[in-house]
C-alpha positions in Angstrom: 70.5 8.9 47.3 72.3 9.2 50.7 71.2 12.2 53.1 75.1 13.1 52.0 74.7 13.5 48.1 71.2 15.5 48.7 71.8 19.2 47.4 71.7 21.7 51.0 69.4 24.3 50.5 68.5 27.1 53.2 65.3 27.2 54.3 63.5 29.1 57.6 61.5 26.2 58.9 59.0 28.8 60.6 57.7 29.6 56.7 55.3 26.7 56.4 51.7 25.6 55.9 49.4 24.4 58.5 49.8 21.0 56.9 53.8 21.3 57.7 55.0 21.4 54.5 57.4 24.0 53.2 57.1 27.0 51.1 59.6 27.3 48.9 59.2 30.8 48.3 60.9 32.9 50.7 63.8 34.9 50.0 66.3 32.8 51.8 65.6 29.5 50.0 65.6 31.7 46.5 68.7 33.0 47.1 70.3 29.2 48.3 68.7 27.9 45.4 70.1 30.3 42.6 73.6 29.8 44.5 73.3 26.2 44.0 72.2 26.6 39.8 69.0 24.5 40.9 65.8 24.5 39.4 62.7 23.4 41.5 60.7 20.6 40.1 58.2 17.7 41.3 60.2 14.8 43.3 62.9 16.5 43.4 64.7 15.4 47.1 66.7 17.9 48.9 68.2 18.6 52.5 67.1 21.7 54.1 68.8 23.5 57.2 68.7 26.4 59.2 71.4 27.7 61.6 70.4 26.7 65.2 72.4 26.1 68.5 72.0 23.7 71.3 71.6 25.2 74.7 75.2 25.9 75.4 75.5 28.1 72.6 77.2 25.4 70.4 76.1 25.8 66.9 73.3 22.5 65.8 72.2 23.3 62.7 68.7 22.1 62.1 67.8 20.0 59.1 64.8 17.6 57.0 64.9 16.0 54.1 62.4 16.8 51.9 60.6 16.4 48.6 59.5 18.8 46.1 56.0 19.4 45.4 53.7 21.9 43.5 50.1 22.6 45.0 47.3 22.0 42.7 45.4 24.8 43.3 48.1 27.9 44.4 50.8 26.2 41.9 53.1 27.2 44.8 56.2 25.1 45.1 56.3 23.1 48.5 58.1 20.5 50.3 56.5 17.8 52.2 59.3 16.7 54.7 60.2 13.1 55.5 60.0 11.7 58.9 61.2 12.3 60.8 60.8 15.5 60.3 63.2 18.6 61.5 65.8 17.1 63.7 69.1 19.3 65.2 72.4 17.1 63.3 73.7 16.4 66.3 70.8 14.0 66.4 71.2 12.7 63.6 72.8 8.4 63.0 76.2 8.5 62.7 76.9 8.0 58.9 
């Protein structure tokens, strides 16, 4: 699935684990969740963003790709992101 189909789910990239993965569980990402009617489960790959701007004040939204993970021990739902990692769009390949 193209970074285009992937559903585009909120998410403050400063709520995270030392090991940089995601926590699924804040507010923010709930509430883009339930607007979207999804339903976290394992493997499940989404694209997360966060409003950002460059430094001219031009809005750059920052995203990842990600896939959905539950840890083991917490049963916490996570996301271990792909590399690159968080990148602003506008660096992002032209589609």
């Amino acid at each position: 699935m193209s970074r285009a189909e992937l559903p585009r789910v909120w998410h403050d990239f400063q709520a995270g684990t030392e090991d940089g993965r995601l926590v699924l569980s804040i507010v923010g990402t709930q509430e883009s969740l339930a607007s979207l009617g999804l339903t976290l489960s394992e493997g499940l790959r989404l694209e997360f963003w966060c409003e950002d701007e460059d430094e001219h004040g031009v809005r750059d939204d920052l995203v990842a790709i990600g896939i959905v993970e539950r840890d083991p021990i917490k049963g916490d739902w996570l996301a271990r992101l792909e590399e690159p990692g968080v990148l602003h769009e506008s660096d992002l390949p032209a589609a």
